[in-house]
Each structure stands twice: as C-alpha cells, then as structure tokens.
PDB file of N, CA, C and O in Angstrom:
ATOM      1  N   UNK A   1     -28.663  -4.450 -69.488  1.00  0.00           N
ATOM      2  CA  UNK A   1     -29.327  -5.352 -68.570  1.00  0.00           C
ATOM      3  C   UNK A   1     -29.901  -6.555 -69.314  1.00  0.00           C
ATOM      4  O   UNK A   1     -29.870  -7.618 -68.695  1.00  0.00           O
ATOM      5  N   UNK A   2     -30.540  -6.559 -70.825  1.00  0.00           N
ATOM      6  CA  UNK A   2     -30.815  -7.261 -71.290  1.00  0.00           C
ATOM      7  C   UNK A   2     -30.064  -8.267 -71.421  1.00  0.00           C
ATOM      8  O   UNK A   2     -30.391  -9.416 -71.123  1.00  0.00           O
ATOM      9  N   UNK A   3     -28.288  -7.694 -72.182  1.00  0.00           N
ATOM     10  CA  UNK A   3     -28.101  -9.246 -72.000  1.00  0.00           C
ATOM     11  C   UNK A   3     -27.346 -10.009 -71.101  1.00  0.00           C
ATOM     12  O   UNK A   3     -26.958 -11.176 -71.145  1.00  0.00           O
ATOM     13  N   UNK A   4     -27.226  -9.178 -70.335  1.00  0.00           N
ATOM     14  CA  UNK A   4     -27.277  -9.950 -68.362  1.00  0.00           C
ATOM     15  C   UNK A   4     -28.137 -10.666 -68.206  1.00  0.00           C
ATOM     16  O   UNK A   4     -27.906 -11.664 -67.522  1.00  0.00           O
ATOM     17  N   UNK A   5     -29.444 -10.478 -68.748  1.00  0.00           N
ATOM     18  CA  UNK A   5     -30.236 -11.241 -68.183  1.00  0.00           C
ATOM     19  C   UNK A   5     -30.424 -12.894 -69.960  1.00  0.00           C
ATOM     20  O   UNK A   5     -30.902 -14.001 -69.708  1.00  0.00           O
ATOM     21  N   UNK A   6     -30.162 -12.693 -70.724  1.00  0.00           N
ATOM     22  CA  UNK A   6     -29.488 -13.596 -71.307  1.00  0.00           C
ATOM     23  C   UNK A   6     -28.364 -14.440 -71.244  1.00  0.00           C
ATOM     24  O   UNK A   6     -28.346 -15.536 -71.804  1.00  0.00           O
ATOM     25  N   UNK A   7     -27.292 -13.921 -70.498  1.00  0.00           N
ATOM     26  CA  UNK A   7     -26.560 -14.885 -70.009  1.00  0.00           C
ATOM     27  C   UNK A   7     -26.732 -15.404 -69.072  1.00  0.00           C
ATOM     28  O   UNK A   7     -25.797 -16.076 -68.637  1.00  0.00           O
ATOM     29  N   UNK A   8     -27.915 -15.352 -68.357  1.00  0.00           N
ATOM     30  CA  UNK A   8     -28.523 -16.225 -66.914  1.00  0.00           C
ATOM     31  C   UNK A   8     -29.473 -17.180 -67.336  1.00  0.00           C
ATOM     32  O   UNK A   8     -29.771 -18.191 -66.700  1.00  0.00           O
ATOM     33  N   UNK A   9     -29.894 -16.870 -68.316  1.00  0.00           N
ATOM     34  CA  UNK A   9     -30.974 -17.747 -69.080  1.00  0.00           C
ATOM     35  C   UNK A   9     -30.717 -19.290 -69.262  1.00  0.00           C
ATOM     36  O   UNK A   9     -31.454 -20.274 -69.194  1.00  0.00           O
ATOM     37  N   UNK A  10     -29.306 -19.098 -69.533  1.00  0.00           N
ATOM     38  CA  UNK A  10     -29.022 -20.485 -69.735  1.00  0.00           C
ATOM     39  C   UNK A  10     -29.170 -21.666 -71.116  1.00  0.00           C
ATOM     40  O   UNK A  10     -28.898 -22.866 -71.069  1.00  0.00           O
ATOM     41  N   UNK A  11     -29.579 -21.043 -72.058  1.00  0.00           N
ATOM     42  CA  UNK A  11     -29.761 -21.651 -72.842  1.00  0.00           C
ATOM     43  C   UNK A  11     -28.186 -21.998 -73.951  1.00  0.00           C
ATOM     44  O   UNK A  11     -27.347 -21.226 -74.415  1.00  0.00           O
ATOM     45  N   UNK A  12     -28.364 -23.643 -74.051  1.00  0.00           N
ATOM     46  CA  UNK A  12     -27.226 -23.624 -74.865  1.00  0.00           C
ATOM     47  C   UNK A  12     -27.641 -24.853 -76.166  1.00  0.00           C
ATOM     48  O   UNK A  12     -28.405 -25.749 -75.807  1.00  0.00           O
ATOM     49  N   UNK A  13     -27.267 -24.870 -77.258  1.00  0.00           N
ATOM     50  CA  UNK A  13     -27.922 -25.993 -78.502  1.00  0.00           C
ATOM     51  C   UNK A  13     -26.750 -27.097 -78.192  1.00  0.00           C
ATOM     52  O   UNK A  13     -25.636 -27.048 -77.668  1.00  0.00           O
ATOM     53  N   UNK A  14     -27.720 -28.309 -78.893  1.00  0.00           N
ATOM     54  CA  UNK A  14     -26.845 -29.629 -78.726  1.00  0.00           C
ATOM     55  C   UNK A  14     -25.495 -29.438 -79.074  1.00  0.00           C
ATOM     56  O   UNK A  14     -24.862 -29.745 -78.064  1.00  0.00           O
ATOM     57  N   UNK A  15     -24.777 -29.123 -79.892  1.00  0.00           N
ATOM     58  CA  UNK A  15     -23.438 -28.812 -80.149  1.00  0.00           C
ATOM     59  C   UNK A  15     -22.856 -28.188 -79.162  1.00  0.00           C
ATOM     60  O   UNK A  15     -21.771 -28.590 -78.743  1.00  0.00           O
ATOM     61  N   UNK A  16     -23.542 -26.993 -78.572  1.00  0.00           N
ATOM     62  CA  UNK A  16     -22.625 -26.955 -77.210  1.00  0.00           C
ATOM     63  C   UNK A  16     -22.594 -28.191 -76.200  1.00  0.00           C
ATOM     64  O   UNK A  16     -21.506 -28.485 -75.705  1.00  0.00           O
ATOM     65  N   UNK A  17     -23.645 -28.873 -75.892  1.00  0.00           N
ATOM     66  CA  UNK A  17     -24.145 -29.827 -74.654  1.00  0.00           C
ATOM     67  C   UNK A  17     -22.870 -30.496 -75.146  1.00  0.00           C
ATOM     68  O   UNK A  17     -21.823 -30.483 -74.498  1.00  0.00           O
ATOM     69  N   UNK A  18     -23.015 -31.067 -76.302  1.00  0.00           N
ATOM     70  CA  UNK A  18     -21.416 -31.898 -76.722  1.00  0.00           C
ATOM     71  C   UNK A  18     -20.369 -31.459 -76.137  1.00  0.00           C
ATOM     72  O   UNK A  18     -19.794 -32.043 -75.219  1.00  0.00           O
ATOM     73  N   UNK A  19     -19.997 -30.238 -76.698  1.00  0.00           N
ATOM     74  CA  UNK A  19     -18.815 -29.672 -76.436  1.00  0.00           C
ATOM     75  C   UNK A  19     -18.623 -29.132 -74.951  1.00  0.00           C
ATOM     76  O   UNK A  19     -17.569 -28.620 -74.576  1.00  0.00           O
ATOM     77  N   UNK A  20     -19.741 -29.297 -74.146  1.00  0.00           N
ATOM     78  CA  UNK A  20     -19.148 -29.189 -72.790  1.00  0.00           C
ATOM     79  C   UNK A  20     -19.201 -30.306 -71.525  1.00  0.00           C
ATOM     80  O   UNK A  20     -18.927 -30.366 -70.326  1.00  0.00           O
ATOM     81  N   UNK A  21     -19.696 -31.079 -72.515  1.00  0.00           N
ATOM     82  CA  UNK A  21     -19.303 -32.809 -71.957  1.00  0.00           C
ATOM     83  C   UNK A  21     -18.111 -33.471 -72.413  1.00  0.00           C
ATOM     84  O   UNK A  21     -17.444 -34.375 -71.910  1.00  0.00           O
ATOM     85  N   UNK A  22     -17.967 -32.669 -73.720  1.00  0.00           N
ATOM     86  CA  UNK A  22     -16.068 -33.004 -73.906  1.00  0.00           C
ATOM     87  C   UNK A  22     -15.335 -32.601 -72.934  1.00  0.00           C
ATOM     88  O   UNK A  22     -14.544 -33.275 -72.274  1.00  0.00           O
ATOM     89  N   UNK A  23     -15.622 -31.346 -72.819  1.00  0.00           N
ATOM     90  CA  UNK A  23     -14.365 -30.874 -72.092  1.00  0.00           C
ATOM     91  C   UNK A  23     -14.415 -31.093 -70.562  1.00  0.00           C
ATOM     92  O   UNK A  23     -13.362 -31.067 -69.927  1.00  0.00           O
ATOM     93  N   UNK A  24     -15.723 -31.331 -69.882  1.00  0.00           N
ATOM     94  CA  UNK A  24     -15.614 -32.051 -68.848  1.00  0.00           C
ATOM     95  C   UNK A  24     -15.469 -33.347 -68.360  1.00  0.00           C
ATOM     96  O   UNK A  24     -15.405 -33.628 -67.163  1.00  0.00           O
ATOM     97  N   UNK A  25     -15.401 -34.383 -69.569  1.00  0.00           N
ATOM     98  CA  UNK A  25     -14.904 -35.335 -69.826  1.00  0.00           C
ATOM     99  C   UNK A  25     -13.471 -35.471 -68.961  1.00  0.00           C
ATOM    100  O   UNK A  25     -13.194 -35.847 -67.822  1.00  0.00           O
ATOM    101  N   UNK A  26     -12.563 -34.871 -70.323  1.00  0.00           N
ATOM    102  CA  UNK A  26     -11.646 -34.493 -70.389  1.00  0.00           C
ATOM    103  C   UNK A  26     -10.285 -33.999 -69.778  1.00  0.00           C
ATOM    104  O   UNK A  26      -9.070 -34.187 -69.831  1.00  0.00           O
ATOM    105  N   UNK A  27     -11.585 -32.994 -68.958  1.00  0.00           N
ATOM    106  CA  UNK A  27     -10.871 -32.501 -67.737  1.00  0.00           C
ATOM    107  C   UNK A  27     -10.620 -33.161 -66.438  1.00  0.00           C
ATOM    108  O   UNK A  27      -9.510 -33.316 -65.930  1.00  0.00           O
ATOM    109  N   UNK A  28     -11.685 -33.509 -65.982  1.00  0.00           N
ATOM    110  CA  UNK A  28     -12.016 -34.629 -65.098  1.00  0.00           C
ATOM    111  C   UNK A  28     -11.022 -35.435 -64.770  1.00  0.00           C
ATOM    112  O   UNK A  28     -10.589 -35.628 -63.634  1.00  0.00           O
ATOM    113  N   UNK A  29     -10.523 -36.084 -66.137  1.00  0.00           N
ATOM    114  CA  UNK A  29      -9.500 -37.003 -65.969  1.00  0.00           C
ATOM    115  C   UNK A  29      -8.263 -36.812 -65.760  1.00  0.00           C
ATOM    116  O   UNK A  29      -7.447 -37.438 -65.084  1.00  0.00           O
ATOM    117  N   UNK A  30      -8.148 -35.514 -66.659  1.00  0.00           N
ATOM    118  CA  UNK A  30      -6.665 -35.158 -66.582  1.00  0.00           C
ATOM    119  C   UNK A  30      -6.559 -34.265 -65.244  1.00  0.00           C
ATOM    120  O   UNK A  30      -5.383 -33.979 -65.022  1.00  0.00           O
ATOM    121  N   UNK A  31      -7.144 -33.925 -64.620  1.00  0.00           N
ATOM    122  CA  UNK A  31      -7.069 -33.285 -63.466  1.00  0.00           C
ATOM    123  C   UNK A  31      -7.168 -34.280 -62.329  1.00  0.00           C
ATOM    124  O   UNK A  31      -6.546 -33.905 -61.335  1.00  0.00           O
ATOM    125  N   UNK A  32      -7.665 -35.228 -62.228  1.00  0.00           N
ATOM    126  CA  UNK A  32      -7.309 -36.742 -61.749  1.00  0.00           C
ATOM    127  C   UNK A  32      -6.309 -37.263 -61.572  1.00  0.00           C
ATOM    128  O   UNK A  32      -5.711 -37.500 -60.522  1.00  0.00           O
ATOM    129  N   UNK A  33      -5.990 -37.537 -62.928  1.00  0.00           N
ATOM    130  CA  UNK A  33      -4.828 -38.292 -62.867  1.00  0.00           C
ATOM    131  C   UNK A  33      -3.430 -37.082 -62.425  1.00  0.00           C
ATOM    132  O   UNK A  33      -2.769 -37.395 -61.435  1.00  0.00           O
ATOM    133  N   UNK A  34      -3.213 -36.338 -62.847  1.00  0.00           N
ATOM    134  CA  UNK A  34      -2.627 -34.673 -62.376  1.00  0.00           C
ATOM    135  C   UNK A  34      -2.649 -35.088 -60.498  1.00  0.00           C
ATOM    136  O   UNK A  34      -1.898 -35.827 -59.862  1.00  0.00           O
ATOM    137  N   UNK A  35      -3.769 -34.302 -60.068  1.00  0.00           N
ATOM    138  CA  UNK A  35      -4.020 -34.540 -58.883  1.00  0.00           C
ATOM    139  C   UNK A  35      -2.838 -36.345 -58.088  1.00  0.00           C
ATOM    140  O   UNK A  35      -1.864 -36.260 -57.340  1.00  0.00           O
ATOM    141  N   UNK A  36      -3.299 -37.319 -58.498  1.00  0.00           N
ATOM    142  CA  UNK A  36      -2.942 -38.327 -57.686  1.00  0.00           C
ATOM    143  C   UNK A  36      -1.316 -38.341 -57.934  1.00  0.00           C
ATOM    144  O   UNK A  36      -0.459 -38.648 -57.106  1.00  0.00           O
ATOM    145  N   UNK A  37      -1.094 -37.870 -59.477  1.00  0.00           N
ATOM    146  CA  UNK A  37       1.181 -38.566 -59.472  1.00  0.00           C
ATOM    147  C   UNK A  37       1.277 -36.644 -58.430  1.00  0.00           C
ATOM    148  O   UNK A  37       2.283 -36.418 -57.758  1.00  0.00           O
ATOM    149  N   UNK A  38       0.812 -36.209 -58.461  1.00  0.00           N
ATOM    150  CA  UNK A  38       1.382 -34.728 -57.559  1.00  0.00           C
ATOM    151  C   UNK A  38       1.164 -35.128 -55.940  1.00  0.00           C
ATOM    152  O   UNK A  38       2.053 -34.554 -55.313  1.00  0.00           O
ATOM    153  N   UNK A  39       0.493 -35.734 -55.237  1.00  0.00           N
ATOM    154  CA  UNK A  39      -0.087 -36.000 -54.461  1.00  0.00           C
ATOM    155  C   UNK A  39       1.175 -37.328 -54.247  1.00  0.00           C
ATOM    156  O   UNK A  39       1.818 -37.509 -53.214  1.00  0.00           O
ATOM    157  N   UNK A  40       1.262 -37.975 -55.266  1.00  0.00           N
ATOM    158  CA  UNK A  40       1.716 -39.480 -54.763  1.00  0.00           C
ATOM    159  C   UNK A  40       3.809 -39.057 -55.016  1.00  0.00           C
ATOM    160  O   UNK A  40       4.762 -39.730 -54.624  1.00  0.00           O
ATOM    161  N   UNK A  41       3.806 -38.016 -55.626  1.00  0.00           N
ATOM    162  CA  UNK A  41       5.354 -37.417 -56.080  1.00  0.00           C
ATOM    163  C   UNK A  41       5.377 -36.856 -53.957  1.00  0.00           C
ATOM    164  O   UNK A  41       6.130 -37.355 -53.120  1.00  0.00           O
ATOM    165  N   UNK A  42       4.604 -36.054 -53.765  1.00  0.00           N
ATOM    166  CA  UNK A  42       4.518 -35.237 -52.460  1.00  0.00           C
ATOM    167  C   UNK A  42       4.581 -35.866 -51.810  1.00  0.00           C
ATOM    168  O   UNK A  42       5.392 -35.551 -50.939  1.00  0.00           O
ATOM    169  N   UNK A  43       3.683 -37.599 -51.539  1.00  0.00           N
ATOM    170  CA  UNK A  43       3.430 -38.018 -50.324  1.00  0.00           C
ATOM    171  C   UNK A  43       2.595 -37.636 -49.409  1.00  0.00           C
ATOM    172  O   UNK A  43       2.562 -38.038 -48.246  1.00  0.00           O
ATOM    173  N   UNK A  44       1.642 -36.557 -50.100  1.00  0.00           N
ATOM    174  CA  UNK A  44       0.913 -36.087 -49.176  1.00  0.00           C
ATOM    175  C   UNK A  44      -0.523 -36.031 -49.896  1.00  0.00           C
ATOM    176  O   UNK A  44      -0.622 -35.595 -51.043  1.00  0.00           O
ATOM    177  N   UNK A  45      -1.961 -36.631 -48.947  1.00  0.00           N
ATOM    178  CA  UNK A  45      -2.636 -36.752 -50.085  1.00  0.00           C
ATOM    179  C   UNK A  45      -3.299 -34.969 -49.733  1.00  0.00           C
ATOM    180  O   UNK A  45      -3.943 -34.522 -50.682  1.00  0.00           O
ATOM    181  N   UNK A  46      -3.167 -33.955 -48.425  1.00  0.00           N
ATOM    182  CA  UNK A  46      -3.920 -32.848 -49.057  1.00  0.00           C
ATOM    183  C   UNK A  46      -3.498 -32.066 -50.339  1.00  0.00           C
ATOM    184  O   UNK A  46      -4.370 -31.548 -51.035  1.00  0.00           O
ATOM    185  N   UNK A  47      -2.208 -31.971 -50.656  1.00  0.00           N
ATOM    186  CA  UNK A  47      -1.720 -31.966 -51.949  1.00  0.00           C
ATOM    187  C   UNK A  47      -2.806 -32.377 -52.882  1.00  0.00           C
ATOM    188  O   UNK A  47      -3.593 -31.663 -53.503  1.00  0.00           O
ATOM    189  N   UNK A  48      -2.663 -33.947 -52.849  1.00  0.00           N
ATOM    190  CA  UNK A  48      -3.529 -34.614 -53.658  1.00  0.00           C
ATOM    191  C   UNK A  48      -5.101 -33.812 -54.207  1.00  0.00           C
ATOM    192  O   UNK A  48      -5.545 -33.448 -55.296  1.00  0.00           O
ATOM    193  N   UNK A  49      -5.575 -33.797 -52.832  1.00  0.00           N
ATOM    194  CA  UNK A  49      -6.836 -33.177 -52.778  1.00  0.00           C
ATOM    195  C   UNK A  49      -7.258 -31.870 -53.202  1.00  0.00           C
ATOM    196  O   UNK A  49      -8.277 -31.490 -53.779  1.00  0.00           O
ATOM    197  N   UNK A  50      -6.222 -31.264 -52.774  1.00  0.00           N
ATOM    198  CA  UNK A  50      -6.595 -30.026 -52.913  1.00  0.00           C
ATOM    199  C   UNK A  50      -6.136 -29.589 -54.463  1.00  0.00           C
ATOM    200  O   UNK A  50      -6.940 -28.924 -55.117  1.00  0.00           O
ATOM    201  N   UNK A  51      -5.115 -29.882 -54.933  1.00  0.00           N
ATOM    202  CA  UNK A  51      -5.147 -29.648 -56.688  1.00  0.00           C
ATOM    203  C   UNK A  51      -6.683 -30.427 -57.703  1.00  0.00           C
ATOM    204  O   UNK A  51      -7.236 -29.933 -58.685  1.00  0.00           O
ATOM    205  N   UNK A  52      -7.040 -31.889 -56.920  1.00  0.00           N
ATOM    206  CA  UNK A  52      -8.097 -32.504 -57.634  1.00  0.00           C
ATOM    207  C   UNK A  52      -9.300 -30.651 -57.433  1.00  0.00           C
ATOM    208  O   UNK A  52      -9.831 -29.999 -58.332  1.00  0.00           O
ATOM    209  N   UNK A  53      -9.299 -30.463 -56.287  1.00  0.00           N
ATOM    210  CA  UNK A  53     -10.288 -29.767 -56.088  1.00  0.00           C
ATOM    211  C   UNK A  53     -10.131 -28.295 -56.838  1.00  0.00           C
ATOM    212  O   UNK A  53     -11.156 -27.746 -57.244  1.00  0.00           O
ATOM    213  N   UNK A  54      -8.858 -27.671 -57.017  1.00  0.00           N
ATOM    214  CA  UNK A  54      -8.757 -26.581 -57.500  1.00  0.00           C
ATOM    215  C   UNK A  54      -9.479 -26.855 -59.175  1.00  0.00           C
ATOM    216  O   UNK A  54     -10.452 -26.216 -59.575  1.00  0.00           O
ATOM    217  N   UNK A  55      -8.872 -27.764 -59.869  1.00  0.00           N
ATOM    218  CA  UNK A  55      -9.189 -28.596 -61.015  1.00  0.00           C
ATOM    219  C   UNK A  55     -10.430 -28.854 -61.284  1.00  0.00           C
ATOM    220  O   UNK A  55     -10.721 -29.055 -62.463  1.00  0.00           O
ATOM    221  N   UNK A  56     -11.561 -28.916 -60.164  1.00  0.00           N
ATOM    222  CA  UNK A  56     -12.959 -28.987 -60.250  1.00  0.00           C
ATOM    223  C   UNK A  56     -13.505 -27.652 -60.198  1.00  0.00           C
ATOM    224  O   UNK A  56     -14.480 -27.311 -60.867  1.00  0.00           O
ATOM    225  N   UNK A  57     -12.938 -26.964 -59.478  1.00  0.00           N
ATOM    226  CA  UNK A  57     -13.265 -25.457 -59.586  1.00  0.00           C
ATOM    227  C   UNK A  57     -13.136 -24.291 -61.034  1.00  0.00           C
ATOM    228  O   UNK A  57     -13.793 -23.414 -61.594  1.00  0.00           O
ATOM    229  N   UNK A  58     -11.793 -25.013 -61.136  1.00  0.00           N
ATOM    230  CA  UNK A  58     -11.656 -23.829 -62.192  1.00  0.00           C
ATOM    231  C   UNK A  58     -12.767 -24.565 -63.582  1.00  0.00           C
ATOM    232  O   UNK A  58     -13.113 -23.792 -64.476  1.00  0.00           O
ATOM    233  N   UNK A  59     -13.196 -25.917 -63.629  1.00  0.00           N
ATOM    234  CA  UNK A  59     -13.730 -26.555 -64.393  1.00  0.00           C
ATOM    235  C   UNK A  59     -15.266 -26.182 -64.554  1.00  0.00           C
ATOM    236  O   UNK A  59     -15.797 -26.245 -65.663  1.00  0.00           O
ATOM    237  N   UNK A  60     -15.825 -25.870 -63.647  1.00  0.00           N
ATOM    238  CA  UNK A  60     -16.826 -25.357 -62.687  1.00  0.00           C
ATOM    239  C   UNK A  60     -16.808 -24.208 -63.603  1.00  0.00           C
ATOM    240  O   UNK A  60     -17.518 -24.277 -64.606  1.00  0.00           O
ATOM    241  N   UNK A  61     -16.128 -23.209 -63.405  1.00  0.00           N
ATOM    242  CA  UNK A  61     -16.366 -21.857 -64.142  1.00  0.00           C
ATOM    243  C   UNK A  61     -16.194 -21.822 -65.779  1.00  0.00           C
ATOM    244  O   UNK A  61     -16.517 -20.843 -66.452  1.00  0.00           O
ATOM    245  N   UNK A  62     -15.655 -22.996 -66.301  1.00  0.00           N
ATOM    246  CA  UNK A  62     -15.195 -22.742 -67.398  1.00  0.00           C
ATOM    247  C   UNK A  62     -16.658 -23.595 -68.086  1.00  0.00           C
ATOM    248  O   UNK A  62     -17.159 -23.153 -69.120  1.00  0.00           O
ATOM    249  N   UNK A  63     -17.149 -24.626 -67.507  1.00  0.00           N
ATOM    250  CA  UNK A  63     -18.347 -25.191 -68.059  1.00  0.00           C
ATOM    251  C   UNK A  63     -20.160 -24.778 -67.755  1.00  0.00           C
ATOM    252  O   UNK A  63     -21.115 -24.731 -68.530  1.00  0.00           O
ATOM    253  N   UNK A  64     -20.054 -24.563 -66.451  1.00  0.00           N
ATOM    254  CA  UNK A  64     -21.369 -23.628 -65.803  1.00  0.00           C
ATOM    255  C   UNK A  64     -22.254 -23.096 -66.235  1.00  0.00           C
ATOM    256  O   UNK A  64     -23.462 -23.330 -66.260  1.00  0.00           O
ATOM    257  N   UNK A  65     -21.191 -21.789 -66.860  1.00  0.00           N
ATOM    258  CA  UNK A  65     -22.230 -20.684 -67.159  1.00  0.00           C
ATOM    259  C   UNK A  65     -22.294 -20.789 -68.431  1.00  0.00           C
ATOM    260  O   UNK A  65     -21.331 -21.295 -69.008  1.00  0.00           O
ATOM    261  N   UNK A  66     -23.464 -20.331 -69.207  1.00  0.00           N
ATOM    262  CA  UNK A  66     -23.553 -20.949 -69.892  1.00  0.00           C
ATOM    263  C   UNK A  66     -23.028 -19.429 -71.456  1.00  0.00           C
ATOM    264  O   UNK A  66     -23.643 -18.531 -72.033  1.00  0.00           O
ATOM    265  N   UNK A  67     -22.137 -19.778 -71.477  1.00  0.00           N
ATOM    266  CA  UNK A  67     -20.919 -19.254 -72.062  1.00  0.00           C
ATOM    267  C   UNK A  67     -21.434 -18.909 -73.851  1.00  0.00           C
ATOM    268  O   UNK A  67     -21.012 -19.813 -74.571  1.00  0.00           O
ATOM    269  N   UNK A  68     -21.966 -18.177 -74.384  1.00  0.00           N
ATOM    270  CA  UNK A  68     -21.971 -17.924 -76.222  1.00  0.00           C
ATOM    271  C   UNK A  68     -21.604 -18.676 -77.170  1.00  0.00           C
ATOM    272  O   UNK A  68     -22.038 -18.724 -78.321  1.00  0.00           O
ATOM    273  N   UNK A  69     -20.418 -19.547 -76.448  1.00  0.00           N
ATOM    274  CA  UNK A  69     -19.417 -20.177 -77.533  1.00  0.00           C
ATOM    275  C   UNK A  69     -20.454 -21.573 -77.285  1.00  0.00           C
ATOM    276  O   UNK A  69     -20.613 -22.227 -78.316  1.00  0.00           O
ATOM    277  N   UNK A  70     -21.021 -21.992 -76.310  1.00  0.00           N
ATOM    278  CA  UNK A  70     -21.920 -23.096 -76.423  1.00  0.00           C
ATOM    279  C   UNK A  70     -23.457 -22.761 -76.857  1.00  0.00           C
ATOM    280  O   UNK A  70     -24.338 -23.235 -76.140  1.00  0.00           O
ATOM    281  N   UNK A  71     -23.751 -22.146 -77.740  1.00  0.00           N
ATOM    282  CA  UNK A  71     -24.886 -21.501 -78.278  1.00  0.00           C
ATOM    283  C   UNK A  71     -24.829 -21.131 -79.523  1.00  0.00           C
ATOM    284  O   UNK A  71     -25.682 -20.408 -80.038  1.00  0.00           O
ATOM    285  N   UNK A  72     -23.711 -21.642 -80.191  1.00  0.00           N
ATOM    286  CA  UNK A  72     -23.362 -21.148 -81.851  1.00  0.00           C
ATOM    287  C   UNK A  72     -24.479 -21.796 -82.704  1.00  0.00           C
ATOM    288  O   UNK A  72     -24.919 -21.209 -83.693  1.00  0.00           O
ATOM    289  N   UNK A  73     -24.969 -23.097 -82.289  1.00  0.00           N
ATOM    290  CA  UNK A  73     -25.769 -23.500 -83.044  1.00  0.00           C
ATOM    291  C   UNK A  73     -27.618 -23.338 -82.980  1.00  0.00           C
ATOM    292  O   UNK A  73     -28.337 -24.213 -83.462  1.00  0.00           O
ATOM    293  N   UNK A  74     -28.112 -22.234 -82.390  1.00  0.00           N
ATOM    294  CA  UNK A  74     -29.646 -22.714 -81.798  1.00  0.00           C
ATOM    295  C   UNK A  74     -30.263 -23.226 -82.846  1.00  0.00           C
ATOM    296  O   UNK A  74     -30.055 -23.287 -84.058  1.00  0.00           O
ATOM    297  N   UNK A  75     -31.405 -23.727 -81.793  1.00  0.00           N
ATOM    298  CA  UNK A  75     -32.358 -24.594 -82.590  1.00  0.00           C
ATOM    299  C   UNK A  75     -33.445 -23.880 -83.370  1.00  0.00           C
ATOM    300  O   UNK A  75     -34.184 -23.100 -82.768  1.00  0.00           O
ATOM    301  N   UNK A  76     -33.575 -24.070 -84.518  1.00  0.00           N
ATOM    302  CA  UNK A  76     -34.323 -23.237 -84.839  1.00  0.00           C
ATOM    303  C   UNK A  76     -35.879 -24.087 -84.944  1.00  0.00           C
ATOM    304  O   UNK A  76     -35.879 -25.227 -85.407  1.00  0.00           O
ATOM    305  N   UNK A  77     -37.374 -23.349 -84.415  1.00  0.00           N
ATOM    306  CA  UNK A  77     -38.364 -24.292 -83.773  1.00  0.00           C
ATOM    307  C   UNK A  77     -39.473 -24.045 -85.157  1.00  0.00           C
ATOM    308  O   UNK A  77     -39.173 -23.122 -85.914  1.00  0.00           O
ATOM    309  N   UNK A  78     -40.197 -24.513 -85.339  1.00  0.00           N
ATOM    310  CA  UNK A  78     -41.379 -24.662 -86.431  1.00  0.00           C
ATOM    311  C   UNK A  78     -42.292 -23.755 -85.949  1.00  0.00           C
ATOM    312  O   UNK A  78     -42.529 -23.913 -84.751  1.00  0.00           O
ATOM    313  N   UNK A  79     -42.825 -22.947 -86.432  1.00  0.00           N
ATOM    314  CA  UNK A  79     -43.846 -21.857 -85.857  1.00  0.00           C
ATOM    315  C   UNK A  79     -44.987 -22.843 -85.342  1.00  0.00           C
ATOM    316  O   UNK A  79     -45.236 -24.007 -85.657  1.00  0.00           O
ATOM    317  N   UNK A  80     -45.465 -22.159 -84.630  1.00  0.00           N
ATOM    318  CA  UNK A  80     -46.609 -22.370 -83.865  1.00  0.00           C
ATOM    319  C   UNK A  80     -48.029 -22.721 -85.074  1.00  0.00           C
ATOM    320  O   UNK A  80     -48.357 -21.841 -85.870  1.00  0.00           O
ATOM    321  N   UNK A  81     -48.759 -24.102 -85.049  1.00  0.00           N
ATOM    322  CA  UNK A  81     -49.485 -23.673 -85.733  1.00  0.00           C
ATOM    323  C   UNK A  81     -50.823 -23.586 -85.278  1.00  0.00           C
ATOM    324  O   UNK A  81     -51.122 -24.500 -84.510  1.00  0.00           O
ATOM    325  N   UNK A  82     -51.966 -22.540 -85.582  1.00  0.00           N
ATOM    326  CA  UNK A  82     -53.247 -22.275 -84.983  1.00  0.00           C
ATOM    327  C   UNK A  82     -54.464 -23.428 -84.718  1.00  0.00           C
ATOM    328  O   UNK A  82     -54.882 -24.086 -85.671  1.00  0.00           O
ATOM    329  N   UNK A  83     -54.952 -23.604 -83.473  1.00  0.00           N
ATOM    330  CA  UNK A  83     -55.718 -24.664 -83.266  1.00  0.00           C
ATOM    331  C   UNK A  83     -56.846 -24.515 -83.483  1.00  0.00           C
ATOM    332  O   UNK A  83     -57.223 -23.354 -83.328  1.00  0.00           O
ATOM    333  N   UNK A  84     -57.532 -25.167 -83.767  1.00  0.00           N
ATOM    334  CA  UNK A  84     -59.155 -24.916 -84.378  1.00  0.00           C
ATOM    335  C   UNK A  84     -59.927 -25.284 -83.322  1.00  0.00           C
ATOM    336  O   UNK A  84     -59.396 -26.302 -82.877  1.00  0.00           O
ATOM    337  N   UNK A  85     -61.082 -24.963 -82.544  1.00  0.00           N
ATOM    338  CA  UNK A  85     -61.592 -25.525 -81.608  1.00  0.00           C
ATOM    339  C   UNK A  85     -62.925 -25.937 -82.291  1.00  0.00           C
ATOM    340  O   UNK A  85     -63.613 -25.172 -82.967  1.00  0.00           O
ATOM    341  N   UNK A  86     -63.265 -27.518 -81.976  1.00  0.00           N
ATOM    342  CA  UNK A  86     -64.335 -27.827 -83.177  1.00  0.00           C
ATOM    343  C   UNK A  86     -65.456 -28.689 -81.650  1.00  0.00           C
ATOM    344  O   UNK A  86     -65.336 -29.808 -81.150  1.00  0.00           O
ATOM    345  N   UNK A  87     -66.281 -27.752 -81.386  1.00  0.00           N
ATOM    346  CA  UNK A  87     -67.298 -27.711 -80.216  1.00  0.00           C
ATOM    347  C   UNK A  87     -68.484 -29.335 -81.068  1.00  0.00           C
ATOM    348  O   UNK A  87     -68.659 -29.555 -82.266  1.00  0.00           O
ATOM    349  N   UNK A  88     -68.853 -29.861 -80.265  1.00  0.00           N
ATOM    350  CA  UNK A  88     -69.846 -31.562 -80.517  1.00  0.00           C
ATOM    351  C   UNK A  88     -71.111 -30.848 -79.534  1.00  0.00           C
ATOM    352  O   UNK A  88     -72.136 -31.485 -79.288  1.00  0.00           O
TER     353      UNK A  88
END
C-alpha cells in the first residue's frame, strides 16, 4: 500500500519535468501532423480527429502519472536548521 500511495504522490525532479516536456513536445506534433496527412489522405476530418485524439490519450497515460523513470534524479534538500526564539 505504501508504494501505491507513492506513486500518487506525484513527485518528480527537474530532469524528469524536462524529460516529460520533451516527450510531450514531441508527441504533440508528431501526432498532429500524423493526425491531419491521415485525415487529409481519407478526406475525412473524423478520421482526422479522432487519431489526433487517440494520440492525446495514449500521451496522457504515458506522461500523467507520475512514472519512477521521471524521479531518477531527486532533490536532495539542506536539513532543517533550528530557530532560536530571541523574546525583546
């Protein structure tokens, strides 16, 4: 259960944030451009639409959650340091 509840957490380090703005970059486009010559080969734009949309979906699952392989790098944080309370 624990790490169920770590993979909901969501946490991912800048090297992932990169790497899943690449690939949604990436995808985006090529599933775009994909989508419109299939659509414009068909003549039909639900064709069109509906591959752009499958293409957002499966993109959807592959970038979302927030996946291990975008977490290779965490951040590692400076300990906490103790505050002095100095009363006037």
């Amino acid at each position: 259960m624990s790490s169920f509840r770590d993979l909901l957490e969501g946490k991912i380090d800048f090297h992932g944030q990169k790497k899943a703005d690449d690939i949604v970059r990436i995808a985006l486009v090529s599933g775009t451009i994909l989508s419109f010559v299939l659509g414009f080969a068909l003549q039909s734009l639900r064709v069109s639409m509906g591959a752009f949309a499958l293409s957002t979906v499966a993109l959807a699952l592959v970038v979302l959650p927030p996946w291990p392989v975008y977490n290779q790098h965490p951040v590692k944080w400076q300990p906490a340091q103790p505050t002095t309370s100095k009363s006037k």
